[in-house]
C-alpha positions as CSV (number, residue, x, y, z in Angstrom):
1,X,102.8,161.9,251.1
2,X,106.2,162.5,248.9
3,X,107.7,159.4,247.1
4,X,110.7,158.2,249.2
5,X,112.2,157.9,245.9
6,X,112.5,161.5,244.5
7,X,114.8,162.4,242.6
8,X,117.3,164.7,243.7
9,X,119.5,166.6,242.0
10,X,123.2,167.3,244.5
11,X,124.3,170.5,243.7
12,X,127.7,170.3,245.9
13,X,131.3,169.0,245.2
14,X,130.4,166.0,247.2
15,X,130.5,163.5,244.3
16,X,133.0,165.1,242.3
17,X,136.4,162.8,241.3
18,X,138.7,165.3,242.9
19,X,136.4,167.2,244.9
20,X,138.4,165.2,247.9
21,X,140.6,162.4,248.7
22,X,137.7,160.3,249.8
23,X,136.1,161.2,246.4
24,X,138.9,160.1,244.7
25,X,139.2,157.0,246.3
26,X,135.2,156.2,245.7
27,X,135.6,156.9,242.1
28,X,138.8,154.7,241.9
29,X,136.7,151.4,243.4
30,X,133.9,152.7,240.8
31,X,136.2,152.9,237.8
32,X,137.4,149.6,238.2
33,X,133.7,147.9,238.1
34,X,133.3,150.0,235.1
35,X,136.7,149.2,233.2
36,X,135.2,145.0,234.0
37,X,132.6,145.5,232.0
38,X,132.3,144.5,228.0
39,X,129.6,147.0,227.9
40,X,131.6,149.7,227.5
41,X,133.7,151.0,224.5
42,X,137.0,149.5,224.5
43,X,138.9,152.6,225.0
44,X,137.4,151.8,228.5
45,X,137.9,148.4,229.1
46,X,140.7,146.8,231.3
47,X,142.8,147.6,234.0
48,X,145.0,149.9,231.6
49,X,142.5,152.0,230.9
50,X,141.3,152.4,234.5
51,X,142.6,156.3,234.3
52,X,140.1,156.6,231.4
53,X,137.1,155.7,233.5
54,X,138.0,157.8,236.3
55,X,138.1,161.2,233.3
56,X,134.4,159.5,232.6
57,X,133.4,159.9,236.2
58,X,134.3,163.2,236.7
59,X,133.0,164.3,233.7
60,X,129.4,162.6,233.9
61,X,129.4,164.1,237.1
62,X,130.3,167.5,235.7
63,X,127.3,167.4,233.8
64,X,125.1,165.7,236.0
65,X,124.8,162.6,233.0
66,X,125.4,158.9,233.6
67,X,129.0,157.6,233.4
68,X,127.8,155.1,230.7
69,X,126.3,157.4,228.3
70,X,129.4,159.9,228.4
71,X,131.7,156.7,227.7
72,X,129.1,155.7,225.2
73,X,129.1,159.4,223.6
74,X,132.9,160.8,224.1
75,X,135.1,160.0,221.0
76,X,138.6,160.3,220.1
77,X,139.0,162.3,216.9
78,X,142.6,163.6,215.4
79,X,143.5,163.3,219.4
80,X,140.9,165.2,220.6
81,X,138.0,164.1,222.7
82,X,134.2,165.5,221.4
83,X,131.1,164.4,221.9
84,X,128.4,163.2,219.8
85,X,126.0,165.5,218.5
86,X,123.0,164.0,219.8
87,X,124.4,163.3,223.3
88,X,125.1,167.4,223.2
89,X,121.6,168.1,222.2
90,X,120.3,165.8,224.4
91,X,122.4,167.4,227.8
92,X,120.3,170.6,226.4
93,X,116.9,168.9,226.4
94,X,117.3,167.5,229.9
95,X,119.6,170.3,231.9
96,X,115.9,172.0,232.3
97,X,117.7,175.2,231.3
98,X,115.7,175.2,228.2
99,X,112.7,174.1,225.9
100,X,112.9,171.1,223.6
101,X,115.5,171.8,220.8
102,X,113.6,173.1,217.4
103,X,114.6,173.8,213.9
104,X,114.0,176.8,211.5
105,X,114.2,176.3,208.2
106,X,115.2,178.4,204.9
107,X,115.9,178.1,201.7
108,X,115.1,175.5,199.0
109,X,116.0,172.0,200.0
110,X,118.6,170.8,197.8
111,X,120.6,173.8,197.0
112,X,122.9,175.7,198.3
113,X,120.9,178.1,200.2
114,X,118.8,175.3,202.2
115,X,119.7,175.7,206.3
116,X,118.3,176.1,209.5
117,X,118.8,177.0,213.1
118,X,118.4,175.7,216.8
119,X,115.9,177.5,218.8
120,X,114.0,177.3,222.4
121,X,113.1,179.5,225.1
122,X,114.6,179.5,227.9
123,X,112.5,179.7,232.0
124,X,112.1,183.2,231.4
125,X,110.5,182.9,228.2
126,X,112.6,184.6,225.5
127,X,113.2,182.8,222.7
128,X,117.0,182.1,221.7
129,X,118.0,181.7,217.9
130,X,121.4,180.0,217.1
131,X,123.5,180.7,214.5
132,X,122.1,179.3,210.6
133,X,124.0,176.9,208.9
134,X,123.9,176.2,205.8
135,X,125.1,174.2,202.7
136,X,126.6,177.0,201.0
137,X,128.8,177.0,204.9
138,X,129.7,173.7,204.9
139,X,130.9,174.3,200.9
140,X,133.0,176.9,201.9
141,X,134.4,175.4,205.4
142,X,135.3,172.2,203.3
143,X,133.2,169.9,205.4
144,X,130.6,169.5,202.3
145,X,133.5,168.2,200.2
146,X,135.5,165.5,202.8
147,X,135.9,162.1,201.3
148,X,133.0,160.1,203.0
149,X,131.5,163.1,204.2
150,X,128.4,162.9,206.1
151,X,127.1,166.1,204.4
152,X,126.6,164.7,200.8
153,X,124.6,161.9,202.4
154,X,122.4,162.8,205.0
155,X,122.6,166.6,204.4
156,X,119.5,167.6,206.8
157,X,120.5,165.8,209.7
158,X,124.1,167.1,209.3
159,X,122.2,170.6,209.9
160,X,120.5,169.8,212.2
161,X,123.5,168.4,214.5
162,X,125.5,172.0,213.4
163,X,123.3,174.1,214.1
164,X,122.7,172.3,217.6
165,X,126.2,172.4,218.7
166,X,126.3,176.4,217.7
167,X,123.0,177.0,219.6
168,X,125.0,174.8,222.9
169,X,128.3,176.6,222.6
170,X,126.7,179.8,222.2
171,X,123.5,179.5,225.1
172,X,125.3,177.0,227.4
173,X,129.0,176.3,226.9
174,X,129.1,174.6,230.3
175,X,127.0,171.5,228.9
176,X,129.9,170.9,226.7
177,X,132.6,171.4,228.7
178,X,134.1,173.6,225.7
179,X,134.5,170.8,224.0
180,X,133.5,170.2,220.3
181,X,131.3,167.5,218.9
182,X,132.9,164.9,217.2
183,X,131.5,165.7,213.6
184,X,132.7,169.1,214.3
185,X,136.3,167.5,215.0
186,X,136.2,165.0,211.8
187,X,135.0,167.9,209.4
188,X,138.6,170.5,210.7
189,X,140.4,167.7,209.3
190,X,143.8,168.8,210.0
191,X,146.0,170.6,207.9
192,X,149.4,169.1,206.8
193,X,152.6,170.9,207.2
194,X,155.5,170.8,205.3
195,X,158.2,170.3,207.6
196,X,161.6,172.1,207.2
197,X,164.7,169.8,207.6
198,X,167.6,171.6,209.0
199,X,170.7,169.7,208.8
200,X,172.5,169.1,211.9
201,X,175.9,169.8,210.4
202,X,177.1,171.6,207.3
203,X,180.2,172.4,205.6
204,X,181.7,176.1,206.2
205,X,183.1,176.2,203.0
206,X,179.6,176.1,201.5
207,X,178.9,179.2,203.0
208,X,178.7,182.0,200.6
209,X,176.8,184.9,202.3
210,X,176.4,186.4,205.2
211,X,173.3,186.1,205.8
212,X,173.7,182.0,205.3
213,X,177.0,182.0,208.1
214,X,174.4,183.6,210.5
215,X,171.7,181.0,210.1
216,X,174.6,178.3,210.9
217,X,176.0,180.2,213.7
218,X,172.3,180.8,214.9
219,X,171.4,176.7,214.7
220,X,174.5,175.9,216.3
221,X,176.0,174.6,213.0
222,X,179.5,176.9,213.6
223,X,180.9,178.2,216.8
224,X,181.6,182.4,217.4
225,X,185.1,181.7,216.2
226,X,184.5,180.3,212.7
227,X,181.6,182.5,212.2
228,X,184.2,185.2,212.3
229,X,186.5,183.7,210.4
230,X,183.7,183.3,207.3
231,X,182.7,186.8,207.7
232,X,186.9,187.9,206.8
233,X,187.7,185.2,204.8
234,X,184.7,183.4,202.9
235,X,182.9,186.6,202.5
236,X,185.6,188.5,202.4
237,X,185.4,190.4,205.2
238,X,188.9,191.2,205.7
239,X,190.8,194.0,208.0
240,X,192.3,195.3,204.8
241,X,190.8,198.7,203.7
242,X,188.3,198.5,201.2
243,X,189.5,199.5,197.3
244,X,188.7,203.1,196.7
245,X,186.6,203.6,193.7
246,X,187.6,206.3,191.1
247,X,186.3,209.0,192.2
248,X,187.7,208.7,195.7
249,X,191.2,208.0,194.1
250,X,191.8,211.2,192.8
251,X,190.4,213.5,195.5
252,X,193.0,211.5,197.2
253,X,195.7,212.5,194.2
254,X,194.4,216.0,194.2
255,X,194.9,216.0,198.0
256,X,198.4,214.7,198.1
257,X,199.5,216.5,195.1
258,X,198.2,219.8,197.2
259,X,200.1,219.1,200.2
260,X,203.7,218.6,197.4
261,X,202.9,222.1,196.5
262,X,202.2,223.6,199.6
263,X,205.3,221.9,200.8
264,X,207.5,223.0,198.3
265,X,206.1,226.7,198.4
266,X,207.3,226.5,202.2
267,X,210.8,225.7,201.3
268,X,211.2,228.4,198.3
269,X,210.1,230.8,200.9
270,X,212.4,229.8,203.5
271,X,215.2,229.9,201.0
272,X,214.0,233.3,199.7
């Protein structure tokens, strides 16, 4: 006779957050036992961060995980949410998509060179090989080199949690919700950018080039009018005709002084 308590695993959207209106409502009354509770991280706790608990919900039920160990595994990194690497490899050891996680090693332990990879077959039997990593990768990617970095420290395990995360986000994705871990999201620390201060109002007579009344007129800085007005006075864009250079001046001569003699030709011969 089968257990009355089996374990089943629902494979509809019945317990889903917002799956339906009802579901929603469920999850709401379950969110605020959860957000009562000092067992739970603080970004979790009180009715302010009853919102919080209900993202919980819907994610544990996602990935078919208790609500408590995705609150006790999500973490907030430079604003992004990731998970920690051993929650991630442990949603791979349990989905019963795979074999235990296992490690293969190269290299020489303490150089450069010294890595591994995640491996495990899946129900078919094939074996699938993440990605290596490597100290010489995390040299280059600038994780090795992070003030309190992880990598200097405990160098294997730091491997070990890379080269999980590739082997998830290659083989199942879905575990993860595309998210990244939250070493992943501390090591792409990120990068600073010099901001470009644009002065909200400037003096025309400042202007000097073209090319510097167009950047006004294009941030608003001058109107249509006094754009045009640079480009004829400040930049000397007038309607007067340009000076002729020297060359131009006496074809110009030549020309005129052509014309005198053709002109005076046609009078001698009317005369005549």
């Amino acid at each position: 006779m089968e257990s009355e308590n089996k374990l089943t695993v629902i494979e509809d959207n019945s317990m889903l957050v917002f799956g339906s209106q009802n579901n929603f409502e469920n999850a709401q009354r379950m969110a605020k036992a959860l957000c009562s509770s000092t067992i739970v991280p603080v970004m979790y706790q009180g009715e302010k961060n009853l919102p919080n608990c209900i993202v919980a919900l819907e994610m544990a039920n996602r990935i078919k995980m208790s609500p408590l160990m995705v609150m006790q595994n999500l973490y907030i990194v430079h604003g992004n949410p990731g998970w920690s690497s051993k929650f991630l490899i442990a949603a791979l050891n349990v989905s019963g998509r795979f074999s235990p996680i296992r490690y293969e090693w190269r290299g020489t332990e303490g150089q450069d060179d010294w890595g591994c990879r995640a491996w495990a077959y899946d129900k078919s039997g094939e074996k699938l090989e993440g990605a290596w990593v490597d100290i010489n990768m995390a040299k280059k990617e600038g994780w090795y080199s992070k003030n309190g970095s992880k990598w200097q420290t405990i160098p294997q395990l730091m491997l070990q949690y890379r080269a999980g995360a590739f082997f998830a986000r290659t083989y199942a994705p879905e575990i993860g919700m595309g998210m990244q871990t939250a070493e992943e999201l501390y090591d792409a620390q990120p990068i600073p950018v010099e901001a470009r201060v644009i002065p909200n109002e400037i003096d025309p007579e400042t202007i000097s080039t073209e090319q510097e009344a167009k950047d006004a007129l294009l941030r608003g800085q001058i109107d249509k009018a006094k754009y045009d007005e640079l480009l004829s006075k400040a930049l000397g864009r007038k309607d007067e005709p340009e000076e002729k250079s020297f060359a131009e001046q006496q074809i110009a001569n030549n020309a005129f002084g052509l014309k005198d003699i053709a002109k005076e030709h046609g009078t001698a011969t009317e005369n005549s």
